[in-house]
C-alpha positions as CSV (number, residue, x, y, z in Angstrom):
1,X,17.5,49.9,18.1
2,X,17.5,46.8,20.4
3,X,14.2,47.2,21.1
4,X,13.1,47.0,17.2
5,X,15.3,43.9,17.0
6,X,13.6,42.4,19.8
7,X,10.1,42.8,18.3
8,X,11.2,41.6,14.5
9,X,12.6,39.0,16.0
10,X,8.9,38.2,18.0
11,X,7.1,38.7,14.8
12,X,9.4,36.5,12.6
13,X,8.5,33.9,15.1
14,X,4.9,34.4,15.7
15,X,4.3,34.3,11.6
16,X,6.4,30.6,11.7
17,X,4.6,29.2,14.4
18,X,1.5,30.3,12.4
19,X,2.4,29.1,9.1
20,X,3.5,25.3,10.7
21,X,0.2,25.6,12.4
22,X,-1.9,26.1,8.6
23,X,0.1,24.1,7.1
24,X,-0.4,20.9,9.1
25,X,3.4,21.0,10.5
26,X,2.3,20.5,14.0
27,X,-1.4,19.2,13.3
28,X,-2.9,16.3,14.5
29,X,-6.3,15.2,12.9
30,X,-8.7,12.6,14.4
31,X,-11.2,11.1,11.7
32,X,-13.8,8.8,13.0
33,X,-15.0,6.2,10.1
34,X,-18.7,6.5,9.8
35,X,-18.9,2.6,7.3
36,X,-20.8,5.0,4.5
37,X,-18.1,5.0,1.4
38,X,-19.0,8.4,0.1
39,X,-18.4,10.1,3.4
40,X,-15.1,7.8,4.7
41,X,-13.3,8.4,1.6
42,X,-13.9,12.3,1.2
43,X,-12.9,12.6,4.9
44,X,-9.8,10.4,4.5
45,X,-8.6,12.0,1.1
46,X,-9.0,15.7,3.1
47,X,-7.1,14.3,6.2
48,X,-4.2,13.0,4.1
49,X,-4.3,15.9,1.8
50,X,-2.9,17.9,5.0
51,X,-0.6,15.8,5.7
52,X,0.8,15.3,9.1
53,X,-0.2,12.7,11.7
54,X,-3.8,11.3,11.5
55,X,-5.7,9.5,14.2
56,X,-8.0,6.5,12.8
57,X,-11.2,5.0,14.3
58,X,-14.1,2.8,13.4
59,X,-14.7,1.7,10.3
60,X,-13.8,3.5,6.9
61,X,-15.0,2.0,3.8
62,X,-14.1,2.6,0.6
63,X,-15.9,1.5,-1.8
64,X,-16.0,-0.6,-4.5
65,X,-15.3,1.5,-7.3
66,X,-12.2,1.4,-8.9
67,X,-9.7,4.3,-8.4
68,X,-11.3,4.2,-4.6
69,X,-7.7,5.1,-3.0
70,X,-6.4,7.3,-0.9
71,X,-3.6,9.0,-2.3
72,X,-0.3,9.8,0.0
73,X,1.3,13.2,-1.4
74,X,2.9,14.5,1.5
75,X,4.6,13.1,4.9
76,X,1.8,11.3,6.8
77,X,1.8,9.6,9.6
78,X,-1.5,7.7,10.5
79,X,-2.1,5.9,13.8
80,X,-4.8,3.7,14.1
81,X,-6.7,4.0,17.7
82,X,-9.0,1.5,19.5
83,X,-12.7,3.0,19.6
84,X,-15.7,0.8,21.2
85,X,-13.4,-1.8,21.7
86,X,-12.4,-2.4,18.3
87,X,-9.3,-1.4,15.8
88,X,-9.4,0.6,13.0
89,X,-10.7,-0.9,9.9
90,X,-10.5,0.0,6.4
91,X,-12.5,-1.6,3.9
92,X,-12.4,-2.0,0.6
93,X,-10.5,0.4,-1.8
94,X,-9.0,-0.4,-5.2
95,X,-6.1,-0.2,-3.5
96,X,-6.9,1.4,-0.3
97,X,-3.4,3.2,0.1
98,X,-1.3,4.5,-2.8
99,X,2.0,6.0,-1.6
100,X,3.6,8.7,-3.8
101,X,0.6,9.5,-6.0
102,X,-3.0,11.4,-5.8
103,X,-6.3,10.3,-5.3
104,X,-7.3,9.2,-8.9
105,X,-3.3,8.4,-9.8
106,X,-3.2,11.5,-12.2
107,X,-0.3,13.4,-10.5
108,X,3.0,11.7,-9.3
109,X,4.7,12.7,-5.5
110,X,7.8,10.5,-5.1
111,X,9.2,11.9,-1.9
112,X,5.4,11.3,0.0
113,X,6.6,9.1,3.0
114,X,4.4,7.5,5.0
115,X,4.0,5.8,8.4
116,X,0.9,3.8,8.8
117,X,0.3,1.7,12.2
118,X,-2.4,-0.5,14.2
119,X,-4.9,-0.2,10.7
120,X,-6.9,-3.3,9.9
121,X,-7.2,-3.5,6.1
122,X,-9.9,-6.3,4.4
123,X,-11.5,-6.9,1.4
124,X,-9.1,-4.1,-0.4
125,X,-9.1,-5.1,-4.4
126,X,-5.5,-6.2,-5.7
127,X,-3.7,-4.7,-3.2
128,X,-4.2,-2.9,0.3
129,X,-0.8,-0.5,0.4
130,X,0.8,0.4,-2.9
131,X,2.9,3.0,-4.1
132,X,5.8,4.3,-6.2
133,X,7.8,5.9,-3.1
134,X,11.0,7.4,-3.2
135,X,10.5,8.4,0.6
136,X,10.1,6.7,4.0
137,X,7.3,4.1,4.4
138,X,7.0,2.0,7.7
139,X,3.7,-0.1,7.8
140,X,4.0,-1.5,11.7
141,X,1.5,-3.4,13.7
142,X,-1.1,-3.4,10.8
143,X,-3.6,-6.3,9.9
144,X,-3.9,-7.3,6.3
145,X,-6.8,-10.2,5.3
146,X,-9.0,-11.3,2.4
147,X,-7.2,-9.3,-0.4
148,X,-9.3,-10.3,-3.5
149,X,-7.5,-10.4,-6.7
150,X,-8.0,-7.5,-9.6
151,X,-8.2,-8.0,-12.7
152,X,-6.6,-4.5,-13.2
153,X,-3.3,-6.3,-11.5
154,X,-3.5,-8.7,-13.7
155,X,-5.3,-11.0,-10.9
156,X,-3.0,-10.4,-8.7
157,X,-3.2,-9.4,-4.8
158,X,-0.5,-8.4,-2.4
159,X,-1.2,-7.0,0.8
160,X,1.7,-4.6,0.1
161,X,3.2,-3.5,-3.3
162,X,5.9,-0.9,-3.1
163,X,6.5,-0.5,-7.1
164,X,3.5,-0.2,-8.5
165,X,4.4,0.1,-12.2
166,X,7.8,-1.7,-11.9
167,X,10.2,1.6,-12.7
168,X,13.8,-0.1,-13.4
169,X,16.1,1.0,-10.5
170,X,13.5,2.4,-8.6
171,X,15.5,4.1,-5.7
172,X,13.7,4.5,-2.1
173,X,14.2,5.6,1.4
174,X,13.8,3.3,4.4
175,X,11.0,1.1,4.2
176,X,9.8,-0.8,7.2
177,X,7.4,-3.7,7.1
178,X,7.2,-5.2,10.8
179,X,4.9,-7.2,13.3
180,X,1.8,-7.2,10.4
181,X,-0.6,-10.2,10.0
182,X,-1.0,-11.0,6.4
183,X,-4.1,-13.1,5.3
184,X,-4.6,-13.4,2.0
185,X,-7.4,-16.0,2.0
186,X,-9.8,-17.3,1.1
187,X,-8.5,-16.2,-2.6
């Protein structure tokens, strides 16, 4: 009887450790922008759609189209790393980030927390980080410049907007916002 115990208790563990491995529990993704829109945001989307802590380098862009955003529906953590010298950069993106909701804003995840650090964002349209987030969201050492306003916003740009649609006594987790450089000019 112990013996049959022993080996449950083995395969009980073996089938967690594989489910946290599928499911992007302990996964760690490293995504190298390639600077061709198409590509950087299908690669992005698909990295954030697993969830879990995601290595940047080089440069992502975009787009210009609007709706170009990457949508946050699950704990992420992204981590941007030097590569030939140079920080991450994302370009472009209508906004680039949206915290709490999918790709093409269809589909609403309040709990999606997210941790974003050492990400250069420029050119975004509006705004570079948005979101309607009930969950954590710590943007740290991050670089934030020439935000161009959006007519969709009414003209206006922020290099961070936390409630997007302005939900009376929206309630959050921790948010976070440390050692960034914000330039909005020339706008």
């Amino acid at each position: 009887m112990k013996k049959e115990n022993t080996d449950f208790f083995r395969f009980l563990a073996l089938l967690l450790i594989s489910f946290f491995l599928t499911t992007g529990a302990f996964a760690e993704q490293t995504i190298i922008g390639t600077g061709d829109s198409s590509e950087d945001l299908r690669s992005l989307r698909n990295a954030v759609d697993r969830g879990g802590k995601i290595i940047l380098k080089g440069t992502f862009d975009l787009g210009y189209l609007e709706w170009n955003s990457v949508g946050i529906t699950k704990d992420t953590r992204i981590i941007g790393a030097v590569h030939n010298g140079q920080p991450p950069t994302i370009k472009h993106g209508s906004p680039a980030v949206v915290v709490g909701l999918n790709h093409d804003w269809g589909e609403w995840f309040p709990d999606a927390s997210l941790s974003i650090k050492g990400v250069h964002f420029v050119d975004s349209f509006g705004m570079a980080i948005a979101g309607v987030v009930h969950g954590n969201l710590t943007i740290k050492d991050c670089m934030f410049s020439n935000v161009f306003p959006d007519a969709m916003f009414g003209d206006a740009q922020a290099a961070i907007r936390i409630n997007l649609f302005g939900i009376p006594m929206l309630k959050t987790g921790k948010i976070s916002i440390e050692n960034n450089v914000i330039d909005l000019n020339p706008h």
